[in-house]
N, C-alpha and C positions, 0 to 999 in steps of 0.2 A: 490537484494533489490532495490526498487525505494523510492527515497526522492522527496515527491511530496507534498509541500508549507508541510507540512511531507516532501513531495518529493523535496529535493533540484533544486532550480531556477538554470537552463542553458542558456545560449545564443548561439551567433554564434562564440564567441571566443573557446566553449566547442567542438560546431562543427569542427574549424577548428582543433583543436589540436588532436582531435580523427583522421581527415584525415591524418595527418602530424603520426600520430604512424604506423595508418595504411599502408599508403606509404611506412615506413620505413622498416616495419616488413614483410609485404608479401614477399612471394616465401620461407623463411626461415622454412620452414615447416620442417624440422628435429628437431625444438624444440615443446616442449609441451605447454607451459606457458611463461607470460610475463620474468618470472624474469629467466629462462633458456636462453632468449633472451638477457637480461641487463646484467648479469654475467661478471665479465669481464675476470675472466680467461679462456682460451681456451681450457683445460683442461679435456675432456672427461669425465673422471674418478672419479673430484670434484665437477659432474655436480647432484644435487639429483633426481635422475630421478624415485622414486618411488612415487608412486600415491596413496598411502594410510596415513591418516592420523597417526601422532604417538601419542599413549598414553600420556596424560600429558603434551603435545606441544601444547602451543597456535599458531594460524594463523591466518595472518589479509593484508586486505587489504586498503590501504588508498586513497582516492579520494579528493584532492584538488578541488577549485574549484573556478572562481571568472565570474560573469557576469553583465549584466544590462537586463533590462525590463520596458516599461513605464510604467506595473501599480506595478513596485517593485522597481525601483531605483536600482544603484547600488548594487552588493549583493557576498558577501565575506561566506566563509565555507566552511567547509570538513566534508565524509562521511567517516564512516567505517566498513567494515565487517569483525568479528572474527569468528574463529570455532575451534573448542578446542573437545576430546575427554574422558571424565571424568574419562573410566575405560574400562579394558578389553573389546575384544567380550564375547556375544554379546550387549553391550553397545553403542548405538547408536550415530553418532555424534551431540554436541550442535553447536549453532550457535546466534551470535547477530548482531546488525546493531546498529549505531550511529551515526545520526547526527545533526549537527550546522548548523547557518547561520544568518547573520546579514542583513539587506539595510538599505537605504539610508532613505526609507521610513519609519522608526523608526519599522519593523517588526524587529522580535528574533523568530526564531525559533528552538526546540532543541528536540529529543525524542530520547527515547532508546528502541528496543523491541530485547526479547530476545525466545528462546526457548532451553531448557535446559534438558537434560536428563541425571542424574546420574548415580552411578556404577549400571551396570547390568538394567538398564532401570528400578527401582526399582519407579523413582519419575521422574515425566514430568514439567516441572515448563514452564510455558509463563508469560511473562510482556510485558506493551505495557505501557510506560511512557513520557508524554509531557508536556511539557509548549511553550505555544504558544501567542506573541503578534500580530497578524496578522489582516489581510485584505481579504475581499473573497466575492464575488457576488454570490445573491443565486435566484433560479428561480420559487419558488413555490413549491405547493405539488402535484407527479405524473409524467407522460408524457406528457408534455407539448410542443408545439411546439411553436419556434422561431415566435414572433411579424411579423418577416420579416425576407430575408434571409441573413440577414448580416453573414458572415463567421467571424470564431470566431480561431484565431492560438495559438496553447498553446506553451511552452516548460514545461514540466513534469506534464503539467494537469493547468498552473498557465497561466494565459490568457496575452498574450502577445499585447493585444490590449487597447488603452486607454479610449474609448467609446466601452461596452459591451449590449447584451440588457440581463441585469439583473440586481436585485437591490444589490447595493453597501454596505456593512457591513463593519465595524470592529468590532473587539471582542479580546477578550483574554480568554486562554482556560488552565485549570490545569486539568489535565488525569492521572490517577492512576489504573490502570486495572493490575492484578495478579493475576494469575491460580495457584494452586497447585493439583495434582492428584497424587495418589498409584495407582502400579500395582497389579491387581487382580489377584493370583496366578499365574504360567505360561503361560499364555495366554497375547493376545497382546490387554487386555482391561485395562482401568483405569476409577477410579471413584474420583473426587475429589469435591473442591471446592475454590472458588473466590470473590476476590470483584472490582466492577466498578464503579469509582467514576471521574464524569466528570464533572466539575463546569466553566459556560461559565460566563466572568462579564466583566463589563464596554463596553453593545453593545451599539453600534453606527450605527443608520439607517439611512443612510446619504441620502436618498431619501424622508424618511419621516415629512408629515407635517399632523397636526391634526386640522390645524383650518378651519375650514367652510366657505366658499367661497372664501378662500384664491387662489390666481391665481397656487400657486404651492401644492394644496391641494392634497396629496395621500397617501394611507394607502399598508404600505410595508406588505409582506405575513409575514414575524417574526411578524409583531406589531397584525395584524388582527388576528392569531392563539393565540398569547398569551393571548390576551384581549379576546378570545373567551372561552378559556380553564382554564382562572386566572394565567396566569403565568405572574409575572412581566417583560413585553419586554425587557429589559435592564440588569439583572441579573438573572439566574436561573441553575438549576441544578441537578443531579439522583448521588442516593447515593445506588446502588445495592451489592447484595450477590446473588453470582451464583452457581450453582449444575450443575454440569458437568459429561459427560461419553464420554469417547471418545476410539478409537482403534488406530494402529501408526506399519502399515510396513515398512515406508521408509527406504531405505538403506540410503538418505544423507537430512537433513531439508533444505540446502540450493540449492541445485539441486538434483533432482532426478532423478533416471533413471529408477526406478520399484516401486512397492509397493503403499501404498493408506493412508490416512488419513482421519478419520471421525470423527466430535465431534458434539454432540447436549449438548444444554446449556437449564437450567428454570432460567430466569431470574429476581426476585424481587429487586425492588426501591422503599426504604424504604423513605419515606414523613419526612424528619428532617428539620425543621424553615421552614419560608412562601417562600422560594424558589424552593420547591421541591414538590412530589407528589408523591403519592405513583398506582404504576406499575406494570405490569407482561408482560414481553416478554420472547419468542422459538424463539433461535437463534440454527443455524446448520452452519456448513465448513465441506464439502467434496472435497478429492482432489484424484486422479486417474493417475496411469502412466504406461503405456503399453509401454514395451520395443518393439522396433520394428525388431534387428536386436542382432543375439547372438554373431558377429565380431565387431561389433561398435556397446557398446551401447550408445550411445551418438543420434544415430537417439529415439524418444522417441513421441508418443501420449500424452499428459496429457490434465486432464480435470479438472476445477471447478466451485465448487457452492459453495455460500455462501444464507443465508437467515436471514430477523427482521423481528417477528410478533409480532406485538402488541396486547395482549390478553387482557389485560385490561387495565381502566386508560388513564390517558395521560402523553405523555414525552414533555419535553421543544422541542424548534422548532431545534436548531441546533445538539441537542441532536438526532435526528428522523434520520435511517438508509439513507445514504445519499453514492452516487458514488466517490470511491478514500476516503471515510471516512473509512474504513474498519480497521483491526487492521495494517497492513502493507500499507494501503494508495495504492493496485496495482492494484485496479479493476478499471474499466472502461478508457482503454487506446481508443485514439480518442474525447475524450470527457474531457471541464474544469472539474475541481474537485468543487462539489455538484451541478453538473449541473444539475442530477436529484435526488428528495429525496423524504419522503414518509412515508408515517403511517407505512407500514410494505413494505418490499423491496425484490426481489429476482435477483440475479445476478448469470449468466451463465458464462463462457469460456471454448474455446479449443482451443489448440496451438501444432502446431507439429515441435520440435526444431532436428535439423540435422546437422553434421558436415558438413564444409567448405574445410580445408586443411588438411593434410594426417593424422599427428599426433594432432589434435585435438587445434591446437592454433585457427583457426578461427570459427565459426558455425553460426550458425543462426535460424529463426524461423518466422509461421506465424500463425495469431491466426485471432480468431473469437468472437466476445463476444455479452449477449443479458442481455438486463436490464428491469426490471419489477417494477412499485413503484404504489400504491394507493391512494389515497386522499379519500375526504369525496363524492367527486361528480365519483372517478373512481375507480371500482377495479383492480385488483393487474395485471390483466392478460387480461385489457383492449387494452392496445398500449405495444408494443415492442420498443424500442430502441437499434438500432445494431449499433458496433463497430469492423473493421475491419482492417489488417494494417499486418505488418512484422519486421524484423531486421537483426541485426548480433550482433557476441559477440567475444569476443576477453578476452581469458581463460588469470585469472589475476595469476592463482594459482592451480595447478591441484589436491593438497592432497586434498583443503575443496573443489573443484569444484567451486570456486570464476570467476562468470564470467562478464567484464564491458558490456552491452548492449546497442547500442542504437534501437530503435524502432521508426516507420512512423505510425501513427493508423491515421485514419480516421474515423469520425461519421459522423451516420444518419441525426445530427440536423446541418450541414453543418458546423461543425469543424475538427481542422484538428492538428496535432503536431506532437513535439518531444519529446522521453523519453528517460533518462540514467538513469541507475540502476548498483546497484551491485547486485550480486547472481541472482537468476530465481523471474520474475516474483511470480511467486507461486509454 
């Protein structure tokens, strides 16, 4: 799982102390995981060396964390990953993420997303919950290219530069999204439903000025969309109920090593007070993993898409399918988060992750990804935006497959970072 502004703020003190474990811990390849490593008895025998999750055991990993950034100020919080197994095979394992963070810069950022499966895979539950007092530069609607080619360095998607070329926001964000689905007879389908309620208030366009010959006269893309569409720039928000169908082979939600995941969503946004409007969006998440090898499966192909179409109506601006906005905050690595956004959005990746040392404590991985957004002047599948890069991973926990990652991604629009995550990208 990556915590990215969702995604938790790193620096180079995160950097150096991942090298300093790393150092410590290579060559000891007859253990599997970190805490086989940290153990302090020598003890063969008291060592848990099974790799399956147990019934009814929670498992968790925790990520401390503390760094600085010029456009975040100092920034304190910790991340966590659980994975707990509800019930007998064949009951799938759950899994959640958590986390906090404070700066200097008077941001609070905190969310929880879960994915849950009960006895016997009978009920699939997702939640994706935040509150966020935050800060974020946004670029328009579409593929749009850089004014100029200023390089732009993130750490976890959060721009680490103090002059960007995009317009400067704040905002504060309450997110209430909850899935509930049943299983449709034996088979590996469910039909459920949801609701998604994402209320953005007290924006601040800190670029914008509306007076008329004013020397710093400009109209920010939030203020010109909203006035265009009636939505008050500074407050608004979609208050939806979702119809969901989805199917679920995976062997593990938090890394996998086979199986597939599919859900397509009909999305209505119900019009409550003069802040809202009423909508229909076809959302989809597909995800694919082709084991590659029947001795290690830890070598693994996977692939995904996600898609927003906007069938009718309009949505608020910040509201509008937007890159790293997703329910886990983990697409568009290489690139800040909402660098590109868009009336309806398609998001591609592929990644092929592979062991490093004998017994699985090290691995790594590289990916490919391709972003698609439309505007009023572009369609959906006019310009590409590619994002490409690598890593490594250092197994926190072998029963949930908890693994820390960091990643090098590089983008097309000439940025560039770093990313740590707990669990698999996707």
């Amino acid at each position: 799982m990556r915590f990215i502004g969702q995604r938790f703020l790193v620096d180079q003190l995160m950097v150096l102390s991942m090298v300093l474990i790393c150092n410590n811990l290579f060559g000891q390849i007859d253990s599997k995981d970190l805490s086989d490593i940290l153990r302090p008895s020598k003890n063969k025998k008291e060592l848990n060396l099974t790799s399956e999750l147990q019934v009814g055991k929670t498992y968790s990993s925790v990520l401390p964390f503390a760094g600085y950034g010029p456009a975040n100020g100092f920034v304190l919080g910790a991340a966590m990953s659980i994975s707990r197994n509800f019930g007998q095979a064949p009951t799938n394992p759950s899994s959640s993420q958590i986390n906090c963070q404070v700066t200097t810069m008077k941001q609070f950022i905190t969310n929880i997303r879960s994915e849950l499966y009960l006895e016997k895979n009978k009920w699939y539950l997702q939640g994706d919950w935040r509150l966020l007092f935050f800060s974020q530069p946004t670029y328009g609607l579409g593929i749009v290219d850089m004014a100029n080619n200023e390089e732009i360095f993130t750490v976890n998607q959060l721009s680490q530069n103090t002059e960007i070329n995009g317009d400067p926001m704040k905002f504060n964000l309450f997110r209430f999204h909850e899935d509930a689905a049943v299983k449709m007879g034996d088979s590996h389908f469910y039909a459920g439903m949801g609701v998604s309620i994402d209320q953005h208030f007290d924006i601040v366009d800190e670029n914008l000025d509306t007076i008329v010959g004013s020397p710093d006269y400009y109209i920010t893309p939030n203020y010109a969309y909203s006035v265009k569409n009636n939505f008050d720039p500074v407050k608004y928000g979609t208050n939806g109920v979702k119809l969901t169908l989805l199917t679920d082979t995976r062997d593990n939600t938090a890394n996998s090593y086979k199986g597939y995941f599919a859900s397509a969503s009909m999305l209505y946004n119900i019009k409550i007070g003069n802040n809202s409007q009423q909508s229909y969006q076809l959302l989809y998440d597909a995800r694919y993993y082709l084991g590659l090898s029947s001795v290690n499966k830890r070598k693994v192909l996977a692939f995904w898409s996600w898609g927003s179409f906007l069938l009718h109506g309009n949505l608020p601006y910040l509201a509008l399918p937007s890159i790293s906005w997703d329910t886990y905050n983990r697409s568009g690595r290489g690139f800040i988060q909402g660098r590109y956004r868009g009336l309806s959005m398609v998001y591609s990746e592929v990644e092929y992750r592979f062991p490093i040392s004998k017994r699985g404590l090290f691995g790594g991985d590289v990916f490919l990804n391709t972003t698609n957004a439309s505007s009023y002047s572009q369609k959906l599948f006019d310009k590409t935006a590619v994002g490409v890069g690598g890593g490594i991973r250092l197994q926190m926990e072998k029963q949930s497959r908890t693994n820390l990652g960091m990643d090098i991604g590089i983008g097309s629009d000439h940025s560039y970072g770093l990313y740590f995550n707990l669990q698999e990208t996707f």
